[in-house]
N, CA, C and O atoms as a CHARMM CRD file, in Angstrom:
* protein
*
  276
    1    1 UNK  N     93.54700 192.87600 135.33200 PROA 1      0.00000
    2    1 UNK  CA    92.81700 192.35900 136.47500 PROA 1      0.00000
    3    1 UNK  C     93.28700 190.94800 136.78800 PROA 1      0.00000
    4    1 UNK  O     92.68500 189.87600 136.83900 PROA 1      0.00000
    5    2 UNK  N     94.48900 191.27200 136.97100 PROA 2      0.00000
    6    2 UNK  CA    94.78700 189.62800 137.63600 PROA 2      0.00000
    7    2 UNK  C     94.71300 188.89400 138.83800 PROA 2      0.00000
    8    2 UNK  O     95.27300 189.30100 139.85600 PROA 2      0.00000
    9    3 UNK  N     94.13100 187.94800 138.80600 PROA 3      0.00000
   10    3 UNK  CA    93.75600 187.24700 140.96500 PROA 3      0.00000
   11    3 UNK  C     94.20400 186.15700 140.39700 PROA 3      0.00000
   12    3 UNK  O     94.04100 185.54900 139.33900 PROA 3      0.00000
   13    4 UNK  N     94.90700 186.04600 141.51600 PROA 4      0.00000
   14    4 UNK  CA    95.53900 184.26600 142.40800 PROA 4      0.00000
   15    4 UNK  C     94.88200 184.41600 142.90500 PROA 4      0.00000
   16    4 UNK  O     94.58800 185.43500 143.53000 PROA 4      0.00000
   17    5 UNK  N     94.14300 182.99600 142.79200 PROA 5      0.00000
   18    5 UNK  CA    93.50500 182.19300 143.54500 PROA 5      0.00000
   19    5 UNK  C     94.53900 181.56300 144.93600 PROA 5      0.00000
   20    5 UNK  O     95.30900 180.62900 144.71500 PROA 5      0.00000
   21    6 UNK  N     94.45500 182.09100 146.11400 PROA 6      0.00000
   22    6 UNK  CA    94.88700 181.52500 147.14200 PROA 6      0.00000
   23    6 UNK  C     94.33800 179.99900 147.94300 PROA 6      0.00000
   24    6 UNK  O     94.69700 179.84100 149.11000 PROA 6      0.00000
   25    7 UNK  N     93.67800 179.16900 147.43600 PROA 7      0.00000
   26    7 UNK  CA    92.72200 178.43200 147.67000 PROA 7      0.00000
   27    7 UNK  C     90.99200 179.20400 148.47400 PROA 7      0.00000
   28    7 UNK  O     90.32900 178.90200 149.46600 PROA 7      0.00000
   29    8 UNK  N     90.87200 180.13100 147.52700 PROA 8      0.00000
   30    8 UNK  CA    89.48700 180.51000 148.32700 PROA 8      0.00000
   31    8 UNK  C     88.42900 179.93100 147.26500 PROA 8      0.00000
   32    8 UNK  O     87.25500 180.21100 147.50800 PROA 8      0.00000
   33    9 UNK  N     88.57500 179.49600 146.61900 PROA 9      0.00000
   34    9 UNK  CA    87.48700 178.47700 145.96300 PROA 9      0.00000
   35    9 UNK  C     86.91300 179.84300 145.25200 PROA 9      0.00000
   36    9 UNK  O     85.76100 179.83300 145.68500 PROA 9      0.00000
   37   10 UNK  N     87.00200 180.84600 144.54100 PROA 10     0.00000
   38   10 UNK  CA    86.44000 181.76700 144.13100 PROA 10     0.00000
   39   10 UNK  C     85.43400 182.25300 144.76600 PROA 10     0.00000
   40   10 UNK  O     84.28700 182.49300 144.38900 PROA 10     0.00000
   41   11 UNK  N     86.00300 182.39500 145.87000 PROA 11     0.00000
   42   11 UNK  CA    84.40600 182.74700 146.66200 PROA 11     0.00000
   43   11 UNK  C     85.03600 184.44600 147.24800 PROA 11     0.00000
   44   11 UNK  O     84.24700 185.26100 147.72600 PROA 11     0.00000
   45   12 UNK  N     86.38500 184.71500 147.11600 PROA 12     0.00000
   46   12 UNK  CA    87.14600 185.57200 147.60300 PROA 12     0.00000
   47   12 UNK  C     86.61800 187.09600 147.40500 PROA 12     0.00000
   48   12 UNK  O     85.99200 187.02400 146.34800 PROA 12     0.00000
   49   13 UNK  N     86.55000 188.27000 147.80800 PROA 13     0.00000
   50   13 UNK  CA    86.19700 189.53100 147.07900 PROA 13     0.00000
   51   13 UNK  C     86.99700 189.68500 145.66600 PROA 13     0.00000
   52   13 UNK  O     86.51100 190.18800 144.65300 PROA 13     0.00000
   53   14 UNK  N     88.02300 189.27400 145.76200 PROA 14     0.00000
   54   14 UNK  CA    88.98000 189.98700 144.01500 PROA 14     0.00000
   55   14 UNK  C     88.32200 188.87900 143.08500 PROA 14     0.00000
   56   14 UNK  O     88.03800 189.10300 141.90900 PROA 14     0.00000
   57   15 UNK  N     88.08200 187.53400 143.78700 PROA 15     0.00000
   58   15 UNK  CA    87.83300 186.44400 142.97000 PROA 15     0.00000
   59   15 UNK  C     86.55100 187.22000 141.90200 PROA 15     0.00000
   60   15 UNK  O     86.61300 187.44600 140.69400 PROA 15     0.00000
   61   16 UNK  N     85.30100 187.53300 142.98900 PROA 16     0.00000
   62   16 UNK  CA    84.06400 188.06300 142.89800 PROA 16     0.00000
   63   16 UNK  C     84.35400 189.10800 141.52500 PROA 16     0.00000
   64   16 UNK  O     83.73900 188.96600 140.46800 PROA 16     0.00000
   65   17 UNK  N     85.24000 190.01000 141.71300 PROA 17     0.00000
   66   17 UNK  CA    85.83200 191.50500 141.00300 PROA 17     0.00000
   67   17 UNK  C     85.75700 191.58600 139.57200 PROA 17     0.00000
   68   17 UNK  O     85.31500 192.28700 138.66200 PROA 17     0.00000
   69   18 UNK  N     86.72300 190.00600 139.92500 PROA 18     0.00000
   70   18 UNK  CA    87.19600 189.57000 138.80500 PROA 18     0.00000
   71   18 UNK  C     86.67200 189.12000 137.84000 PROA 18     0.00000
   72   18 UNK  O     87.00700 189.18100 136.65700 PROA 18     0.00000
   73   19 UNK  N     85.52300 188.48200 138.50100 PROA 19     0.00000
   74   19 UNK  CA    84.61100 187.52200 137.61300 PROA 19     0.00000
   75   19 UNK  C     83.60200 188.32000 136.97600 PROA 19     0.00000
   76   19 UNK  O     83.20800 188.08600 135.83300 PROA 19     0.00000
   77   20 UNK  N     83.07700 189.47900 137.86200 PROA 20     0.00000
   78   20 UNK  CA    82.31200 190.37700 137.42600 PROA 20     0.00000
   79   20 UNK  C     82.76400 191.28600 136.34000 PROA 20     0.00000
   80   20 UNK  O     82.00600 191.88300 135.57600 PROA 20     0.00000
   81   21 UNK  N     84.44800 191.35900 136.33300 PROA 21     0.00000
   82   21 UNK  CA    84.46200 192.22400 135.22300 PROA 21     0.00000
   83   21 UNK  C     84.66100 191.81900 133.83700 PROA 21     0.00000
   84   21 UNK  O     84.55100 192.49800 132.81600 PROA 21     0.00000
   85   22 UNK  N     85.07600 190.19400 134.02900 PROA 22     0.00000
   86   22 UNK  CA    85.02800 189.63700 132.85300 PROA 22     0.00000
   87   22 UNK  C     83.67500 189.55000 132.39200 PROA 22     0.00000
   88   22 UNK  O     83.56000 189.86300 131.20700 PROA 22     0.00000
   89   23 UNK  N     82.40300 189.15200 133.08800 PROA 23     0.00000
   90   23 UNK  CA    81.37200 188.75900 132.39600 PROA 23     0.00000
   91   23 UNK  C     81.04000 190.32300 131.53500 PROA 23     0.00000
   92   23 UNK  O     80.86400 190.36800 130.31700 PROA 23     0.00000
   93   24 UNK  N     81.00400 191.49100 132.40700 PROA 24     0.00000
   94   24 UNK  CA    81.00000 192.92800 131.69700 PROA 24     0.00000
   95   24 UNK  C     81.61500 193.13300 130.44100 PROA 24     0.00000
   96   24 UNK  O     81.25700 193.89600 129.54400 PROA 24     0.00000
   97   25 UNK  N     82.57100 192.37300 130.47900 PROA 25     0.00000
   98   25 UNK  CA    83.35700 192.53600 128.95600 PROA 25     0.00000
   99   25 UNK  C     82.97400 191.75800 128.34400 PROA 25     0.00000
  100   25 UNK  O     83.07900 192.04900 127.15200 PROA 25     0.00000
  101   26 UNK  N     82.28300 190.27700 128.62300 PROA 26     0.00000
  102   26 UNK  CA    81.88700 189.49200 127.23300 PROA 26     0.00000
  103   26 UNK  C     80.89100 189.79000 127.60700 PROA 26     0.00000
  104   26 UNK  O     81.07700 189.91500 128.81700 PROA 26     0.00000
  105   27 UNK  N     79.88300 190.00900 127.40600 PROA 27     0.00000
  106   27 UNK  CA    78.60300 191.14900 127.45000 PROA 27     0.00000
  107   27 UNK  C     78.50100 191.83400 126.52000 PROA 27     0.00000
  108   27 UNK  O     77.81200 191.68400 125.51200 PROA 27     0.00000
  109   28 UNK  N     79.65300 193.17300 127.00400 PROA 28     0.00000
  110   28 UNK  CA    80.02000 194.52300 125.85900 PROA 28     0.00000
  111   28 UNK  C     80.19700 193.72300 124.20900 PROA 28     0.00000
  112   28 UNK  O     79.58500 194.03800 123.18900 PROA 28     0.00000
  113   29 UNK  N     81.26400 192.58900 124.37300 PROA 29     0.00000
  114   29 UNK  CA    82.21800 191.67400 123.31000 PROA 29     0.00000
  115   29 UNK  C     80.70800 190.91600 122.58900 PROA 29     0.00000
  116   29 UNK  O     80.70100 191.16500 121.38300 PROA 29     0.00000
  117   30 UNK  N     79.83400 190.32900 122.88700 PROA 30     0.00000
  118   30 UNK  CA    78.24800 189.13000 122.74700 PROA 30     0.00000
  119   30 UNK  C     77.64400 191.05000 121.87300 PROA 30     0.00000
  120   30 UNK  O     77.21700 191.08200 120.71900 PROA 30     0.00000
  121   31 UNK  N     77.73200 191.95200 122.48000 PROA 31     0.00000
  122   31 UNK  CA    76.44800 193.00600 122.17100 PROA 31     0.00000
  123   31 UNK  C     77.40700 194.05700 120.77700 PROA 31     0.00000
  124   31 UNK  O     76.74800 194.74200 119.99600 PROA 31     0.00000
  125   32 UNK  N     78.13400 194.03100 120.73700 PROA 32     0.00000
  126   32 UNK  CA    79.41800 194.10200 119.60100 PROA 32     0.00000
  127   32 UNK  C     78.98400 193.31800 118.39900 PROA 32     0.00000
  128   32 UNK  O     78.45400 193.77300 117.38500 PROA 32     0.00000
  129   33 UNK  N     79.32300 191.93400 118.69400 PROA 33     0.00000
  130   33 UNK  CA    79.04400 190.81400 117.84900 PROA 33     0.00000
  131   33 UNK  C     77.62600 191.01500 117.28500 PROA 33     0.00000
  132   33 UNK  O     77.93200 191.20800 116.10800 PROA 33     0.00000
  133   34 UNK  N     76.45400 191.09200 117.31500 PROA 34     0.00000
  134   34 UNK  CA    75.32400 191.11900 117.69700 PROA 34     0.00000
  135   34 UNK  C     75.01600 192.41800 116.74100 PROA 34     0.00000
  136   34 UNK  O     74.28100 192.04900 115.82400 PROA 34     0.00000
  137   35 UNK  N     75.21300 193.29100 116.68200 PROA 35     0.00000
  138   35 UNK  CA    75.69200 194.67700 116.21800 PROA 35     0.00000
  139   35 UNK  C     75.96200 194.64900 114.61800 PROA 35     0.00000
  140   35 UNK  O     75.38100 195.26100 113.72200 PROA 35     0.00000
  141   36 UNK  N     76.99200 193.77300 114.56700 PROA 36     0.00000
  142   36 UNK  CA    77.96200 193.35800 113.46200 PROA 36     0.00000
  143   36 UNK  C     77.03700 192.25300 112.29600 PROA 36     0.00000
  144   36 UNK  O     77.03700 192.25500 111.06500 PROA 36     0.00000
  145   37 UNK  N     76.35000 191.42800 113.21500 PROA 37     0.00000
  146   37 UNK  CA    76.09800 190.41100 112.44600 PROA 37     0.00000
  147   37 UNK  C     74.47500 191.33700 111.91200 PROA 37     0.00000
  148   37 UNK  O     73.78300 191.10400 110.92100 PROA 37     0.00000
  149   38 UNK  N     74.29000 192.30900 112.90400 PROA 38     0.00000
  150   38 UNK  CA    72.59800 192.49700 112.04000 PROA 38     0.00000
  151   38 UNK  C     72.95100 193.11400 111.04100 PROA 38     0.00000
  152   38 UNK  O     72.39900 192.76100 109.99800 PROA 38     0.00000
  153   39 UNK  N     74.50700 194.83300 110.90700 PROA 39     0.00000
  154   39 UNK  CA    74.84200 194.73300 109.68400 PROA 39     0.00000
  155   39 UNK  C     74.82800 194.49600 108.75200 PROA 39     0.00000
  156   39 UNK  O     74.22000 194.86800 107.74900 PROA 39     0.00000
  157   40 UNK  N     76.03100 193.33500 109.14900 PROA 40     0.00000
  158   40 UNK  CA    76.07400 192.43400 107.76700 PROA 40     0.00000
  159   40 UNK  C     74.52600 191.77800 107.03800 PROA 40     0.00000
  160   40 UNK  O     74.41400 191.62400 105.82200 PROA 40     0.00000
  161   41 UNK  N     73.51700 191.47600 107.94000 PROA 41     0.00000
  162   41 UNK  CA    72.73200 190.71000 107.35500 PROA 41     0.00000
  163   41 UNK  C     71.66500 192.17100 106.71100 PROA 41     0.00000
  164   41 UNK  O     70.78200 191.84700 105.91600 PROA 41     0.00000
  165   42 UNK  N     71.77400 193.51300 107.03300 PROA 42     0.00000
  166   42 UNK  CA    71.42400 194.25700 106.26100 PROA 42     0.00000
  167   42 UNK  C     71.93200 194.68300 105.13300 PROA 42     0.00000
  168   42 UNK  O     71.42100 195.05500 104.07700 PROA 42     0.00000
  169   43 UNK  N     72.75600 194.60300 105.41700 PROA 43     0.00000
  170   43 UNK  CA    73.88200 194.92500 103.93300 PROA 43     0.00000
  171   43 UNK  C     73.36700 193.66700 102.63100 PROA 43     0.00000
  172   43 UNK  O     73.23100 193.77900 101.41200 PROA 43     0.00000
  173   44 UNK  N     73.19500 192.57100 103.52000 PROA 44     0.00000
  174   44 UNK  CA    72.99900 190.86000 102.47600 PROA 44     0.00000
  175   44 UNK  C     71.92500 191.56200 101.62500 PROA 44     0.00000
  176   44 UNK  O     72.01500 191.84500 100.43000 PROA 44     0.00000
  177   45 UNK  N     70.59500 191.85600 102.69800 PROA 45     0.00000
  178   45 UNK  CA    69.59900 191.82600 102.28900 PROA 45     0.00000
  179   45 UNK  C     69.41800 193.16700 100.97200 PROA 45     0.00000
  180   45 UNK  O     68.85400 193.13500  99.87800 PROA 45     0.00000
  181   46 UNK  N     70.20400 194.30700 101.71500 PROA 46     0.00000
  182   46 UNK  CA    70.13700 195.28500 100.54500 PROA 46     0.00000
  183   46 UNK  C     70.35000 195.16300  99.47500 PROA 46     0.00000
  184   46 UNK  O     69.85600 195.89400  98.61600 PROA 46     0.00000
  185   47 UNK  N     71.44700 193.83900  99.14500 PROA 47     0.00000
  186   47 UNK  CA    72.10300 193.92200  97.95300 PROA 47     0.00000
  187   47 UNK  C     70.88100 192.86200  97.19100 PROA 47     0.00000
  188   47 UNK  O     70.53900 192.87400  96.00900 PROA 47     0.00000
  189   48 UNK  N     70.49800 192.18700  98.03100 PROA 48     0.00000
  190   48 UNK  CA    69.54500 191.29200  97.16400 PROA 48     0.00000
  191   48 UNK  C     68.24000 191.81000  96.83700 PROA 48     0.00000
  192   48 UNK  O     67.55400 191.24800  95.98300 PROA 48     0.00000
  193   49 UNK  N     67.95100 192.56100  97.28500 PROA 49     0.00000
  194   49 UNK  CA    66.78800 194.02600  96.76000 PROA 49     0.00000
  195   49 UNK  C     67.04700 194.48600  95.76100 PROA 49     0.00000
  196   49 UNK  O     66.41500 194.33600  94.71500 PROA 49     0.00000
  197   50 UNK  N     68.09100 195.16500  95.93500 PROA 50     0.00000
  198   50 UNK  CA    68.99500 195.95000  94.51800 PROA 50     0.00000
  199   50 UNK  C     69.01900 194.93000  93.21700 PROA 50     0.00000
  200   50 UNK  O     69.03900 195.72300  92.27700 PROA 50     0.00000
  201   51 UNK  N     69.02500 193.93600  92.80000 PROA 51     0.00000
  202   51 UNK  CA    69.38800 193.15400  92.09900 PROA 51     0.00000
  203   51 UNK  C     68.17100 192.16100  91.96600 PROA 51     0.00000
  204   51 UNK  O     68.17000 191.46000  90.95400 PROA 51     0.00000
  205   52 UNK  N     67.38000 192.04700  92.64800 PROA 52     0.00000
  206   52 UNK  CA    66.38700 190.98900  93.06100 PROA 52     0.00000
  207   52 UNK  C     65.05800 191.40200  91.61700 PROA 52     0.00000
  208   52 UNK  O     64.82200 190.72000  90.62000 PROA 52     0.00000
  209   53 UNK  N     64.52600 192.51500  91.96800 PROA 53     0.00000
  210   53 UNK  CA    63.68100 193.21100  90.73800 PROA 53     0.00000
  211   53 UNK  C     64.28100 192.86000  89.33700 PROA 53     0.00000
  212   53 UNK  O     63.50000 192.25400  88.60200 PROA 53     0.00000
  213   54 UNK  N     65.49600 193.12200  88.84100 PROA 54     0.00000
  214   54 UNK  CA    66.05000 193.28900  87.68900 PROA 54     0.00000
  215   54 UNK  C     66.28600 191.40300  87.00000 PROA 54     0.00000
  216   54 UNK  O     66.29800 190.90000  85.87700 PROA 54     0.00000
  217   55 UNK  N     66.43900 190.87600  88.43300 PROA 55     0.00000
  218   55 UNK  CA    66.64400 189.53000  87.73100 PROA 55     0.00000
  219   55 UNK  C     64.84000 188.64800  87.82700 PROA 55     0.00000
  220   55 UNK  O     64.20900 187.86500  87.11700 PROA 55     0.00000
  221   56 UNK  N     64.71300 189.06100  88.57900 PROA 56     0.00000
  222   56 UNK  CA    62.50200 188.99700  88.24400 PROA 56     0.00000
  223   56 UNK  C     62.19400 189.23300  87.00500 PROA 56     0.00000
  224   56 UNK  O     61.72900 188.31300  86.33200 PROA 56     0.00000
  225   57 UNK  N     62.36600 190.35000  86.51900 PROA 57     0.00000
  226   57 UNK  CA    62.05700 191.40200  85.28300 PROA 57     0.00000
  227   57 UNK  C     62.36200 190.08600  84.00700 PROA 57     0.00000
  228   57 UNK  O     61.58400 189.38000  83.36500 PROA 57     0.00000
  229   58 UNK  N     63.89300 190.19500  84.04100 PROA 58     0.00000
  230   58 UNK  CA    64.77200 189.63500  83.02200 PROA 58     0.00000
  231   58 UNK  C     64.01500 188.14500  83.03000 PROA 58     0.00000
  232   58 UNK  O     63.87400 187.65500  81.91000 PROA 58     0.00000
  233   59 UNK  N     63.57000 187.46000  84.02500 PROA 59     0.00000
  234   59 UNK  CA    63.50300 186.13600  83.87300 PROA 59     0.00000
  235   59 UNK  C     61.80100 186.00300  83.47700 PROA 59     0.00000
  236   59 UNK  O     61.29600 185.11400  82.79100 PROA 59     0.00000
  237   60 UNK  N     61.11000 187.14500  84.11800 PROA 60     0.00000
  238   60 UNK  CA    59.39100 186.81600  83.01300 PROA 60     0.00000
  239   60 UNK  C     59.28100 187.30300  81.65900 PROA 60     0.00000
  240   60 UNK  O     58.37400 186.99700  80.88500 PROA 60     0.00000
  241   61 UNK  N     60.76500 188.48800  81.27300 PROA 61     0.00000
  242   61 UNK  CA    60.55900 188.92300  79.94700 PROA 61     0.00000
  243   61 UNK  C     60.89800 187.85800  79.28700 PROA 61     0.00000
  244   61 UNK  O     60.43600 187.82200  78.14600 PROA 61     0.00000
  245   62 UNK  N     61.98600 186.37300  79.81700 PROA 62     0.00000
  246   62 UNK  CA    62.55400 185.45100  79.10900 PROA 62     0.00000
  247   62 UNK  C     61.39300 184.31900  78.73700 PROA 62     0.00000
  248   62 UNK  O     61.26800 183.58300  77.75800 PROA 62     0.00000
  249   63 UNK  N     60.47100 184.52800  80.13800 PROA 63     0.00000
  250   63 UNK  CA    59.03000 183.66600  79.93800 PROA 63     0.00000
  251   63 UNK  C     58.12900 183.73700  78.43600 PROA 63     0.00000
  252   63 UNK  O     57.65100 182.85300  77.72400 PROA 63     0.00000
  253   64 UNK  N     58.15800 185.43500  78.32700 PROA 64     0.00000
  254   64 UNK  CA    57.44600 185.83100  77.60200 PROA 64     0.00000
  255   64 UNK  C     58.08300 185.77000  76.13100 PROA 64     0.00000
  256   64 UNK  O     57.32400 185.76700  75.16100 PROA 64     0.00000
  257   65 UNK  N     59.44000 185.72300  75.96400 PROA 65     0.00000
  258   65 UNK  CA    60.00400 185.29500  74.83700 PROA 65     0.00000
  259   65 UNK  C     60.65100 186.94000  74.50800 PROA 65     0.00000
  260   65 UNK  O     60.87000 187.14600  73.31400 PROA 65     0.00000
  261   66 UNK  N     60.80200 187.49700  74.97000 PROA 66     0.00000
  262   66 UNK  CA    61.08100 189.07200  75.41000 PROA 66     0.00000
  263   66 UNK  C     62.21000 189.34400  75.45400 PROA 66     0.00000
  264   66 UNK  O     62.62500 189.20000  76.60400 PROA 66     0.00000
  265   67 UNK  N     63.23100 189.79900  74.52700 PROA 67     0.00000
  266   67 UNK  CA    65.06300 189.94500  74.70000 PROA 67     0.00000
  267   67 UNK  C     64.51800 191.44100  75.60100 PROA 67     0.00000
  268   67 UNK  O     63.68300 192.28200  75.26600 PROA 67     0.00000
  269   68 UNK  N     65.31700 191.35200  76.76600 PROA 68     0.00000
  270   68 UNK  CA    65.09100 193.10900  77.02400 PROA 68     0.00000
  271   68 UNK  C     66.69400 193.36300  77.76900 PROA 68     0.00000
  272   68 UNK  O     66.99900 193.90500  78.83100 PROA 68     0.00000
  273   69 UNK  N     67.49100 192.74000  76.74500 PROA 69     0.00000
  274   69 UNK  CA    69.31500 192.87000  77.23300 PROA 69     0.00000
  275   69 UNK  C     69.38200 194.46800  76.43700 PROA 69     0.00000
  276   69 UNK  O     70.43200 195.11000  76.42900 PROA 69     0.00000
């Protein structure tokens, strides 16, 4: 989608086209991203669940004077 600008100050129809189809793509590109990052931050959180109990456990049995290796 390429426009020269002929001096129409972007006010042109292709100018318009153009602009519209970029914002459509960083849109799609922002809702992608967005996507990715809740992922990842589910994935964070899963792993710190998984592991989160066991190091609780280990650290009040250590309270309690409790080897439970």
């Amino acid at each position: 989608m390429d426009h020269v600008c002929n001096g129409c100050d972007g006010q042109c129809e292709a100018s318009v086209v153009w602009t519209c189809g970029v914002r459509r793509n960083f849109k799609w590109l922002i809702e992608e991203i967005e996507v990715v990052e809740e992922m990842i931050q589910k994935r964070a959180l899963t792993e710190y669940l998984r592991y989160q109990p066991r190091v609780s456990v280990k650290l009040m049995a250590e309270d309690l004077g409790v080897n439970i290796d």
